[in-house]
N, C-alpha and C positions, 0 to 999 in steps of 0.2 A: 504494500500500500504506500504511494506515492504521498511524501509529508513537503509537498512544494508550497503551500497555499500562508495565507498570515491577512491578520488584520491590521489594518491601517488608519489612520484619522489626518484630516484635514484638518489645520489649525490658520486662525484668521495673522495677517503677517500686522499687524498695529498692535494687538493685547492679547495673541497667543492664545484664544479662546476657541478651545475645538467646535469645530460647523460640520463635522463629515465624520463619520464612521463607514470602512468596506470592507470588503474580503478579497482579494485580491494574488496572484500570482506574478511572479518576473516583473516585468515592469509598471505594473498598473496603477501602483498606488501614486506614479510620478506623473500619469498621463491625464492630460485634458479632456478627451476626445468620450464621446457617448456619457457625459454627464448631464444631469437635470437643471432646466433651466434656473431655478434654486442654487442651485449651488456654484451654476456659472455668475449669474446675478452677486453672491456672496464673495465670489474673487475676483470679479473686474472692481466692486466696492471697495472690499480691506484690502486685496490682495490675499497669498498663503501659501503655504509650506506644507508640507506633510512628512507621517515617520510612520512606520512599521512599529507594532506594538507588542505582538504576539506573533511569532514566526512558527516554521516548523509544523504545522498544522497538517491532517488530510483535510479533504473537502467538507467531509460532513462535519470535523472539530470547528472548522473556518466558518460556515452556517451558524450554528448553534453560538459557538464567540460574538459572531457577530450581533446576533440578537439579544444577548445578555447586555453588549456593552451600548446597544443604541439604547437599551432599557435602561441602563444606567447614566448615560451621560445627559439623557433627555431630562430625568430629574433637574440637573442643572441647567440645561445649555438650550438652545433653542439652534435643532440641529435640521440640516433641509433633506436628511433624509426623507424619502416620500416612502419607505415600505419598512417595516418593523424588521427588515432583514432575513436572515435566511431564505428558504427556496422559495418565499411568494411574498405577494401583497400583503397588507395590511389586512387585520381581520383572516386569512385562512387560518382553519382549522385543522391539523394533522389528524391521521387517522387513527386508532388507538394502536396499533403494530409501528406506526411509524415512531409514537409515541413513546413506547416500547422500547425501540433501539436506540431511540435519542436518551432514555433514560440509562440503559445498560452505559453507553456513551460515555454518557457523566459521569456514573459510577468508576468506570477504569481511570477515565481522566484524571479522578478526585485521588484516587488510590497513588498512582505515579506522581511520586515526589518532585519530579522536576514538573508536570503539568502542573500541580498543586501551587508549585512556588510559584507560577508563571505568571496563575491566576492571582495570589495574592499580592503581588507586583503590582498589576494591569488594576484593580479594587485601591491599591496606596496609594497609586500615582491620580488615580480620579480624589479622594480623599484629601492629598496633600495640596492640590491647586490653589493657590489663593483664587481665584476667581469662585472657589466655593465656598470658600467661608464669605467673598465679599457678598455672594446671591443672597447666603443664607441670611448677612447682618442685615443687608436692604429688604430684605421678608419680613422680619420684624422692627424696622424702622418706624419710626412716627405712626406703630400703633398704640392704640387708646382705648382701655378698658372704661366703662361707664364704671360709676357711683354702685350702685348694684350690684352689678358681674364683681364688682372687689368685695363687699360685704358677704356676699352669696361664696365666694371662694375663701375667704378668711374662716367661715362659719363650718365649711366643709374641712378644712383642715384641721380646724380644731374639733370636731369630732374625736367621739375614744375610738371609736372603733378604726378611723384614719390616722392617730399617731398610732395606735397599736401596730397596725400596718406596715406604718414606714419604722417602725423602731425594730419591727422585724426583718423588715426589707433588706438591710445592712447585714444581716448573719442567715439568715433560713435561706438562699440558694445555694443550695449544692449540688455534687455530682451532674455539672452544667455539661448541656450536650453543644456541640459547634458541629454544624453541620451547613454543606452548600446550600447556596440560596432557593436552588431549585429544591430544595428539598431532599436530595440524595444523596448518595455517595458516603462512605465511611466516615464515623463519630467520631470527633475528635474530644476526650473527655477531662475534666478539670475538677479537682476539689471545691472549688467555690467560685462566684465571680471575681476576687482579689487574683486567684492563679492565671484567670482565664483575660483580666485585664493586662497581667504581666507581659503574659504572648502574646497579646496582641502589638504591646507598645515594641517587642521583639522580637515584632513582623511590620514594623516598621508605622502603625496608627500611634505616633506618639501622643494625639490627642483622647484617645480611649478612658472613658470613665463606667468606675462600678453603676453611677446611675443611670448610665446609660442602658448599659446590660439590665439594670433592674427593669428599666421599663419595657424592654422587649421579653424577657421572662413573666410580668408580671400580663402580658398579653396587649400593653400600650401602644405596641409599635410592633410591625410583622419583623424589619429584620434591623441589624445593628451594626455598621462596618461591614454591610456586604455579605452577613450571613446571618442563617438561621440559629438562633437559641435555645433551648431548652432546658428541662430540669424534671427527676425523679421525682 
């Protein structure tokens, strides 16, 4: 099985803000030609640059990448892909067999140490951008809770049964599970969330906090740096 294929991103040449997520062989992630009006519109604009991000792929790993990481950067980025990636459009449906081998897929992926690392790279370098933290500080900029919404949440907090809660929140997670985001692939398992934040920050999320993990454990949030959570 032929491992030629890699994904690629487009980054704007003024503030470095990726616009393009592909999959791509040999030359293509350098080439102009058979692009979407979008995304020509977006380089006659800023101009840009592109780089290789995950290499080494077969075809179906280069699919499947692809889709996760337009899934991810689209959180942040307003990107002119026009199709969710992989083998179709927007909105198809795989079949449940296709379904099937995309997931056995994952699983080996997630097993091989060097895929694993690769993934966790390509998840830090999304992570580490400034361009993510600045989205995130303008999300919550000049907003403004009413008179009410602060009485009505000060009230809720001080409830017993909500400091109970959070004074347990700090020691009751254990035996945390970390697992891919798709949901498979082999457990990675940790005595607490303090062990499970260490590795993280020594996978390179130096910003990773226990409250963070609390609230995707506690079911606040589906996933946390890129993956799934869990607990016994």
């Amino acid at each position: 099985m032929k491992r030629q294929y890699y994904i690629y991103v487009w980054y704007k040449e003024d503030t470095g803000e990726p616009f393009y997520v592909g999959k791509g062989k040999e030359n293509r992630y350098r080439e102009l030609v058979n692009r979407n009006r979008y995304f020509m519109n977006t380089y006659k604009k800023y101009g840009g640059y592109s780089q290789i991000i995950l290499a080494g792929l077969t075809e179906q790993e280069a699919f499947k990448r692809e889709v996760e990481l337009i899934h991810e950067y689209r959180k942040w980025f307003k990107l002119v892909n026009i199709t969710n990636g992989g083998e179709g459009v927007s909105g198809l449906k795989h079949s449940k067999e296709t379904k099937n081998k995309l997931s056995a897929l994952s699983k080996e992926q997630w097993k091989n140490q060097s895929s694993r690392q690769k993934l966790i790279e390509s998840r830090k370098e999304i992570y580490s951008r400034p361009e993510r933290s600045r989205k995130l500080s303008q999300s919550h900029t000049g907003k403004k809770f009413s008179n009410n919404h602060k009485q009505n949440h000060k009230k809720a907090m001080n409830q017993s049964k909500t400091v109970k809660k959070l004074a347990e929140a700090k020691t009751k997670y254990r035996n945390i599970k970390c697992v891919n985001k798709c949901g498979d692939g082999p457990e990675l398992m940790f005595i607490d969330t303090r062990e499970a934040v260490s590795w993280l920050k020594a996978n390179g999320f130096s910003t990773a906090r226990i409250a963070t993990l609390d609230r995707c454990l506690a079911g606040n949030r589906k996933t946390a740096y890129g993956f799934n959570w869990l607990h016994d």
